[in-house]
C-alpha positions as a printed Julia matrix, in Angstrom:
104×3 Matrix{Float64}:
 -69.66  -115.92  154.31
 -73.62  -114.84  154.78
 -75.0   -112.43  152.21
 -77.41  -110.14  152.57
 -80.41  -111.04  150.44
 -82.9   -108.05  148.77
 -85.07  -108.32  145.62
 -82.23  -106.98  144.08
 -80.44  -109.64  144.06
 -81.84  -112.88  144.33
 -82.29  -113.33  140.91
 -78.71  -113.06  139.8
 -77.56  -115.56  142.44
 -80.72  -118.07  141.94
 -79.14  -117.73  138.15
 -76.04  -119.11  138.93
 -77.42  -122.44  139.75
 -75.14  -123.11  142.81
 -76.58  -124.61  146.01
 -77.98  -121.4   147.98
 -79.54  -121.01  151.61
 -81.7   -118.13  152.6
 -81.98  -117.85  156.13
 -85.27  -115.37  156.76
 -84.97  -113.92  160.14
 -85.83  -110.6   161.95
 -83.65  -109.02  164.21
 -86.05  -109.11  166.88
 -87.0   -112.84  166.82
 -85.44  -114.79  169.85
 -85.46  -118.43  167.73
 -84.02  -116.45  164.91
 -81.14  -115.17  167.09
 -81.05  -118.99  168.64
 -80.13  -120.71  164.51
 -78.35  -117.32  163.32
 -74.84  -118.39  164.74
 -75.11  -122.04  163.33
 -75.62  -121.21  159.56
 -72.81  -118.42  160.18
 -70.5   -121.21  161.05
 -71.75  -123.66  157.87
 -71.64  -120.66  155.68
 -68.11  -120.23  156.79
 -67.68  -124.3   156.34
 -69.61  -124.29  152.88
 -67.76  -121.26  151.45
 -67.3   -121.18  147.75
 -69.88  -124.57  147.5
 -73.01  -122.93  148.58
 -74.55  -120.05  148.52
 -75.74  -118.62  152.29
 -77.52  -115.35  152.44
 -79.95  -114.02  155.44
 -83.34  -111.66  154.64
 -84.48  -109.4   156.8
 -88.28  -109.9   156.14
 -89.15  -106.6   158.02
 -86.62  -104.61  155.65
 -87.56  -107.1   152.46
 -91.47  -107.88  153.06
 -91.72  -108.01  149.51
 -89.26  -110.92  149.16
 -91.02  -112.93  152.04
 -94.54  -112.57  150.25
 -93.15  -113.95  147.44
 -92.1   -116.95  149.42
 -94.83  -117.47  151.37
 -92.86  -116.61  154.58
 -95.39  -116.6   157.54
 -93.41  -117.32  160.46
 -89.7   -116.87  161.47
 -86.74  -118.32  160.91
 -87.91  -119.84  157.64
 -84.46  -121.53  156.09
 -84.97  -121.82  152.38
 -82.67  -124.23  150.46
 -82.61  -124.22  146.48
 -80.72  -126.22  144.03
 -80.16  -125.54  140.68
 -81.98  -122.05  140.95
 -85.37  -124.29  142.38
 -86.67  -124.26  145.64
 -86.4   -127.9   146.89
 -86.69  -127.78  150.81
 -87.72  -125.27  153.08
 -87.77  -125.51  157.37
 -89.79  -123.11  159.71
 -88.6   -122.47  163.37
 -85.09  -123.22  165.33
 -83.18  -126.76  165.1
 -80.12  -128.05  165.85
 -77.22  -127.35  163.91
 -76.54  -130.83  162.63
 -79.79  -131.12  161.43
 -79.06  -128.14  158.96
 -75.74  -129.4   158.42
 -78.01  -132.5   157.23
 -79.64  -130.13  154.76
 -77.02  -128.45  153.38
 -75.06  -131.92  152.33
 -78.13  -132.96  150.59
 -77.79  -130.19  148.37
 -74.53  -130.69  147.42
């Protein structure tokens, strides 16, 4: 299950250490629309092991400065509460399946 990721938040779950996945996406962003039902179904598959939450960087521009988000989708992946890999633009949904077993 996705979560909906704000600046209110993101610290508590970056806390908890667990594997997490920010997908940062804008509802009017074709290639963001194109990955957005792929890390619904590995959020679904990943449940309880990692962390998957989407930002909406026009409602949370404050979180995507913060990140250096410039372009969209930008997939974040941390482990252990650190940033470790990040990917910009659509791809195929075994090559984020790919990234979310190397955080685990």
């Amino acid at each position: 299950m996705e979560i909906e990721i704000k600046n209110s938040n993101l610290d508590a779950l970056t806390a908890t250490g667990k594997p997490m996945v920010i997908d940062f996406y804008a509802t009017w962003c074709g290639p963001c629309k194109k990955i957005a039902p792929m890390i619904e179904e590995l959020a679904e598959q990943y449940d309880g092991q990692i962390v998957v939450g989407k930002c909406d960087v026009d409602e949370n521009d404050e979180l995507a400065a913060k990140f250096g988000i410039r372009n969209i989708p930008t997939v974040l992946f941390f482990k252990g509460g650190e940033l470790v890999d990040k990917h910009v633009g659509a791809a195929t949904k075994s090559f984020f399946e790919d990234k979310f077993k190397a955080l685990l």
